[in-house]
ZAVO-163854 format. One record per residue (C-alpha): residue in three letters; residue number from 0; x, y, z. Coordinates in nm, 3 decimals. Layout:
BEGIN
<Ala NUM <X Y Z>>
...
END
This chain:
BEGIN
<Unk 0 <-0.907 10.529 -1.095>>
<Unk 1 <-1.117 10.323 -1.331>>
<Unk 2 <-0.874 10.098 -1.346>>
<Unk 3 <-0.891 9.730 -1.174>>
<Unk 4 <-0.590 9.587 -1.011>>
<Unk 5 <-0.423 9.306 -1.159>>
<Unk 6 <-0.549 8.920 -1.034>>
<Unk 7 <-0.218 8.798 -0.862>>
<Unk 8 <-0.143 8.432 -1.010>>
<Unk 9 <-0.209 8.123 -0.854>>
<Unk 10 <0.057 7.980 -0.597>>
<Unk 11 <0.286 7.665 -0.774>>
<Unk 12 <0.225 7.354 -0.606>>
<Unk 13 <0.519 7.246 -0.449>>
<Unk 14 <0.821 7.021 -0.648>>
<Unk 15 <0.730 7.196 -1.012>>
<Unk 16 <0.884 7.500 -1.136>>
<Unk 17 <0.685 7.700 -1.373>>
<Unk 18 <0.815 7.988 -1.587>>
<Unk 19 <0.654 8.270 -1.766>>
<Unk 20 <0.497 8.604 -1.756>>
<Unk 21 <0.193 8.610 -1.413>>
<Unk 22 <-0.020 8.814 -1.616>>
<Unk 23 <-0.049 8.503 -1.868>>
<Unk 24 <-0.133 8.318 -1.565>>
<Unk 25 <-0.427 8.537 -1.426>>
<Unk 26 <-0.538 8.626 -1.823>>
<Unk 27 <-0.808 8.365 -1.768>>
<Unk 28 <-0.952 8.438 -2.167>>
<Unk 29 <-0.829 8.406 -2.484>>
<Unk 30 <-0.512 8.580 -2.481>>
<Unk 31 <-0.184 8.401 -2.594>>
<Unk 32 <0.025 8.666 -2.448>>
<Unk 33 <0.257 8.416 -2.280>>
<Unk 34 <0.279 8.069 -2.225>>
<Unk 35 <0.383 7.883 -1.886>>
<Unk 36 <0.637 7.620 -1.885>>
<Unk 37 <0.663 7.374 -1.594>>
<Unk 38 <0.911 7.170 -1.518>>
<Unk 39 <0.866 6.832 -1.329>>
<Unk 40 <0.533 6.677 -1.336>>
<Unk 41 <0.345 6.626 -0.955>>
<Unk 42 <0.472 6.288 -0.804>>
<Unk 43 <0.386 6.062 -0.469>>
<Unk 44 <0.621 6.281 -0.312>>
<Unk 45 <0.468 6.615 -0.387>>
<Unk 46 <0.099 6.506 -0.432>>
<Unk 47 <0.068 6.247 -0.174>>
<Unk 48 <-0.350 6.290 -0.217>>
<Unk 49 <-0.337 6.228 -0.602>>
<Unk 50 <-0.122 5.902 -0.522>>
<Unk 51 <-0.335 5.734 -0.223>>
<Unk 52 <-0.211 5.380 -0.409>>
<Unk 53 <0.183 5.469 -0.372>>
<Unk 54 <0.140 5.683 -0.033>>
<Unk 55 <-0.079 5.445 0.145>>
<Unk 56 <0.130 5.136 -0.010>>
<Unk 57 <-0.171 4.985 -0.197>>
<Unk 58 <-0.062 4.816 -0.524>>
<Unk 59 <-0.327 4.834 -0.767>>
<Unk 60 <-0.203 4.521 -0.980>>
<Unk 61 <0.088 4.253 -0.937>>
<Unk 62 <0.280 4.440 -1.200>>
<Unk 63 <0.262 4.757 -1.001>>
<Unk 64 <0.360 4.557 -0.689>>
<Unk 65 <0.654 4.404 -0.780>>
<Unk 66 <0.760 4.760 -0.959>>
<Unk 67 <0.766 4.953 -0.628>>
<Unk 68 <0.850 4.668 -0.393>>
<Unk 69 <0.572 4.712 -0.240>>
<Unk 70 <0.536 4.304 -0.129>>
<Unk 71 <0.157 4.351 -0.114>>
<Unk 72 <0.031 4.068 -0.311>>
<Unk 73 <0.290 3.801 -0.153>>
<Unk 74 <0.010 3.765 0.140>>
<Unk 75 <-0.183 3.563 -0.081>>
<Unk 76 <-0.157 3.246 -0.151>>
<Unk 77 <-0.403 3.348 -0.445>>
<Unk 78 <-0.188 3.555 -0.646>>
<Unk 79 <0.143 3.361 -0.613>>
<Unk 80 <0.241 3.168 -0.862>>
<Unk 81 <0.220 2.752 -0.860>>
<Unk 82 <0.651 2.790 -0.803>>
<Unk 83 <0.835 2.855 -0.477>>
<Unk 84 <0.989 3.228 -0.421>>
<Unk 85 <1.313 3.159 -0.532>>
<Unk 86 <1.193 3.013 -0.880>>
<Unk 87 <1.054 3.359 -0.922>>
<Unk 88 <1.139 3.380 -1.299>>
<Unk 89 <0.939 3.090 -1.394>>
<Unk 90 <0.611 3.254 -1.245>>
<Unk 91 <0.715 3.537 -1.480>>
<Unk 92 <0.721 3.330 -1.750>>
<Unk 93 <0.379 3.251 -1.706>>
<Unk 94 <0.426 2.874 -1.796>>
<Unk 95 <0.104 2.750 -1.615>>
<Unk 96 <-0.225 2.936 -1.588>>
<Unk 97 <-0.271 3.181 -1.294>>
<Unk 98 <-0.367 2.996 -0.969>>
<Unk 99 <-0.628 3.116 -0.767>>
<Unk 100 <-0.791 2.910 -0.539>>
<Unk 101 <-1.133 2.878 -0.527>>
<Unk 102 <-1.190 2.568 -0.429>>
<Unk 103 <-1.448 2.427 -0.162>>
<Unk 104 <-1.249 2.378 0.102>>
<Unk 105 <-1.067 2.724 0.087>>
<Unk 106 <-1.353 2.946 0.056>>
<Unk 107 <-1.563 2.756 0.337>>
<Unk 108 <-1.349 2.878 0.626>>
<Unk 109 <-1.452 3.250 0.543>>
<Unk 110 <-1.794 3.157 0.614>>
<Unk 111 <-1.856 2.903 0.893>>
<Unk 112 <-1.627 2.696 1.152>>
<Unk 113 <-1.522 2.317 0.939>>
<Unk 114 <-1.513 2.172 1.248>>
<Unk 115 <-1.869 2.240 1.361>>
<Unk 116 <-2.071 2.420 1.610>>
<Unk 117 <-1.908 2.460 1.950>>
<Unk 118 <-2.138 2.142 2.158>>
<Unk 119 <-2.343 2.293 2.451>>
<Unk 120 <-2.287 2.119 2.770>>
<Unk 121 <-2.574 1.896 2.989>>
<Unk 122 <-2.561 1.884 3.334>>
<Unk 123 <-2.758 1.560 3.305>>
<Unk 124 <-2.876 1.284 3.085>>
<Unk 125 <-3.226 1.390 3.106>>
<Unk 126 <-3.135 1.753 3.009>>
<Unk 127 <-2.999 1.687 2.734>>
<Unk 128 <-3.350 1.434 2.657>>
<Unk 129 <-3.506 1.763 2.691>>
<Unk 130 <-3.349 1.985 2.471>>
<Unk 131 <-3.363 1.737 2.233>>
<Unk 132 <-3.724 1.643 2.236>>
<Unk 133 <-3.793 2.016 2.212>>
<Unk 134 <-3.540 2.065 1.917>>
<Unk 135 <-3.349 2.319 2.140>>
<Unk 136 <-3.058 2.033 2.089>>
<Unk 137 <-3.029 1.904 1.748>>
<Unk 138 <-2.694 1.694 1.726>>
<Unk 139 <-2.676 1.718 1.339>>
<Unk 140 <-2.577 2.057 1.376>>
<Unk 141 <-2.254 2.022 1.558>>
<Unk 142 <-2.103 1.787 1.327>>
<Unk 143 <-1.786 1.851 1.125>>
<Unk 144 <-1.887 1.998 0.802>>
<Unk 145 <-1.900 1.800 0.454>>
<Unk 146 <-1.608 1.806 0.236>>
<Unk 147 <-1.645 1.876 -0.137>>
<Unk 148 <-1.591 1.495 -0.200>>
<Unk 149 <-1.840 1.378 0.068>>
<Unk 150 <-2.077 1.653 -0.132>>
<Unk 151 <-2.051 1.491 -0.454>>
<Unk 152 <-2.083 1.142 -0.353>>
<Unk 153 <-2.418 1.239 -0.136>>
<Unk 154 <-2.544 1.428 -0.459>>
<Unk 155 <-2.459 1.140 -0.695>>
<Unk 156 <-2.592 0.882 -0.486>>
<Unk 157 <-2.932 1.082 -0.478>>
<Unk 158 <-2.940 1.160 -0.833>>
<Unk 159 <-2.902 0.734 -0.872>>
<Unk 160 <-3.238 0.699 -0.644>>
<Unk 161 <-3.428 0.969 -0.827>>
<Unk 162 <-3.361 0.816 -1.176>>
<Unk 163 <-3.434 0.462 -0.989>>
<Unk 164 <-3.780 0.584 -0.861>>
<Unk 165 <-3.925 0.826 -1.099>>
<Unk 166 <-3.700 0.766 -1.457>>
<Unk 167 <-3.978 0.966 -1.620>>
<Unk 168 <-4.048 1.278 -1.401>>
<Unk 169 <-4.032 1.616 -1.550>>
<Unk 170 <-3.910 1.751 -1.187>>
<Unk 171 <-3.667 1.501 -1.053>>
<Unk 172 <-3.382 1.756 -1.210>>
<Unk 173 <-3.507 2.047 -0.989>>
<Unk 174 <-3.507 1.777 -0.667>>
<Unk 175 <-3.129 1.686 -0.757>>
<Unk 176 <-3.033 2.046 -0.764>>
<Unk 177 <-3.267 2.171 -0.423>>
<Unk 178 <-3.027 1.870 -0.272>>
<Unk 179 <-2.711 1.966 -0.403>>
<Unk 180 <-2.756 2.329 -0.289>>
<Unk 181 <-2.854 2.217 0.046>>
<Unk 182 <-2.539 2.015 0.074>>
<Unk 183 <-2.313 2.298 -0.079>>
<Unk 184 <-2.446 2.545 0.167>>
<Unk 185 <-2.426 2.244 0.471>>
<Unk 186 <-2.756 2.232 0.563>>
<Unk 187 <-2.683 1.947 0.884>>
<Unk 188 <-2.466 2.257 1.022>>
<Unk 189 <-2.665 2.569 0.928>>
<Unk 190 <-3.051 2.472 0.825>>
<Unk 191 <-3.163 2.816 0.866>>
<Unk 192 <-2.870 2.962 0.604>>
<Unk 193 <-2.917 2.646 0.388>>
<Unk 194 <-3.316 2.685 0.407>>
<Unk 195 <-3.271 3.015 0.277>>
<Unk 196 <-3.004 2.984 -0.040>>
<Unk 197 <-3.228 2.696 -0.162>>
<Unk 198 <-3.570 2.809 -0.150>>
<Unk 199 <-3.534 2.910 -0.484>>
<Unk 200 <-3.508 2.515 -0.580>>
<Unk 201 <-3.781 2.422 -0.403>>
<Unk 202 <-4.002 2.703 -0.523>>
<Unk 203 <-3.936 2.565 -0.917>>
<Unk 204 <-3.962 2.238 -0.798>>
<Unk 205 <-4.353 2.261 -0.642>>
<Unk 206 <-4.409 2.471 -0.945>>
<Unk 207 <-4.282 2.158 -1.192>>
<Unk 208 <-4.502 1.909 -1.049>>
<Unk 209 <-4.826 2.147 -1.007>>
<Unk 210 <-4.749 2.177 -1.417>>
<Unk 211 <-4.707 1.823 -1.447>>
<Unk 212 <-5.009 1.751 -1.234>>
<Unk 213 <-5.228 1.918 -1.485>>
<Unk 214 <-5.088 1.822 -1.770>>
<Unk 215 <-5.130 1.432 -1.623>>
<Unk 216 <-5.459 1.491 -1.549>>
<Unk 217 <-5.562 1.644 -1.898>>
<Unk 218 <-5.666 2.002 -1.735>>
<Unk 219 <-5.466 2.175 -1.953>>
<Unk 220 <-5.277 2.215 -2.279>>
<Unk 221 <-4.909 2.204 -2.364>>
<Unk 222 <-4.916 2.393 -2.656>>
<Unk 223 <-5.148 2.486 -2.949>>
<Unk 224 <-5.510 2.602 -2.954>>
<Unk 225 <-5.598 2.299 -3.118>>
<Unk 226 <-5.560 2.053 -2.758>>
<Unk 227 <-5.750 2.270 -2.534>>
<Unk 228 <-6.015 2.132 -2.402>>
<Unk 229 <-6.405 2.279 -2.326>>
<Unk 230 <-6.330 2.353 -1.980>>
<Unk 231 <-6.044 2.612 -1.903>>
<Unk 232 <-5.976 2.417 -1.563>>
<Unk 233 <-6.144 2.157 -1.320>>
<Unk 234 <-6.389 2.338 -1.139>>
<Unk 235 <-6.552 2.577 -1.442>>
<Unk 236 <-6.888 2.568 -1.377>>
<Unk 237 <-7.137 2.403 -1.666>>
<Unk 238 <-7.384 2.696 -1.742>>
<Unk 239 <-7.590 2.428 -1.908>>
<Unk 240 <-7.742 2.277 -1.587>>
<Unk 241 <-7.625 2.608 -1.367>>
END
């Protein structure tokens, strides 16, 4: 009596083997009256929680992949090498730069159909008249989409008719840009997606030429206290003759 019964220790996870006295297990302060030894460290095998990356087969780099034989990463073309299997060694060697594709044509397929819009089918000539007149039926939109190249030669040859038209307008950079991200984002296929990844374009761009407008017409200042003019913008009233 007045004595409290010993803590039992802990049970040993399963695949290590720990020696020493229990009570230095339950001691739980500062005594050093024994130490525990364990022998084996908790693998994939014992632990299959702690190791969701070896027991669930997911390789956390290439390295690790090709360690365990894993075969993860081969179904990618994006983290293969620019060499065929069997000239495995000379990937290794890392003789060119890493490939990973991220080029226009690769990437589009994850977000829309290249070949277009799937056509909707008319009964008659005059139905179809209909849809279109009411823009139910827009045939833009079930084109193929633009390729990277047919991208860059629409942009360039806009960019050549800006310059050509305005040479010396402080906007016509924000118009090439608006056009290039409508093209990127195929606006002739998806107007409402395009519409919205652009509007940031065409926000800076009627921004620019309401700045421009003003400081064309002389209603404000570019800089310096020493430009502006008596009236702060084109309708302050004259209190002279109010």
């Amino acid at each position: 009596p007045g004595h409290r019964a010993p803590t039992p220790p802990p049970p040993r996870p399963p695949g290590s083997r720990c020696r020493g006295p229990a009570r230095a297990v339950a001691a739980m302060g500062n005594s050093h009256a024994g130490a525990v030894r364990c022998e084996g460290m908790p693998t994939a095998d014992t632990r299959p929680g702690a190791f969701p990356e070896y027991s669930k087969q997911v390789p956390l780099t290439p390295k690790m992949d090709k360690a365990q034989n894993m075969g993860m990463y081969k179904r990618f073309d994006e983290s293969m090498g620019p060499f065929p299997e069997t000239f495995d060694f000379a990937n290794q060697l890392k003789l060119t730069e890493e490939q990973v594709n991220q080029t226009y044509e690769h990437q589009l397929p994850f977000h829309m159909n290249v070949d277009g819009n799937k056509k909707p089918a008319f009964s008659t000539a005059w139905e179809r008249s209909v849809a279109y007149h009411h823009g139910v039926y827009v045939p833009e939109t079930y084109q193929p989409t633009k390729t990277a190249d047919d991208i860059r030669l629409a942009v360039a040859n806009f960019a050549d008719k800006v310059h050509q038209d305005s040479p010396k307008d402080a906007c016509k950079y924000l118009q090439i840009e608006e056009f290039r991200c409508l093209n990127v984002h195929q606006f002739e296929t998806q107007p409402q997606v395009a519409a919205k990844k652009c509007m940031k374009w065409w926000n800076e761009m009627q921004k620019c030429q309401w700045d421009q407008s003003k400081f064309n017409a002389g209603t404000t200042y570019i800089e310096g206290p020493q430009m502006r003019r008596r009236r702060p913008y084109i309708f302050y009233p004259d209190f002279k003759y109010a």
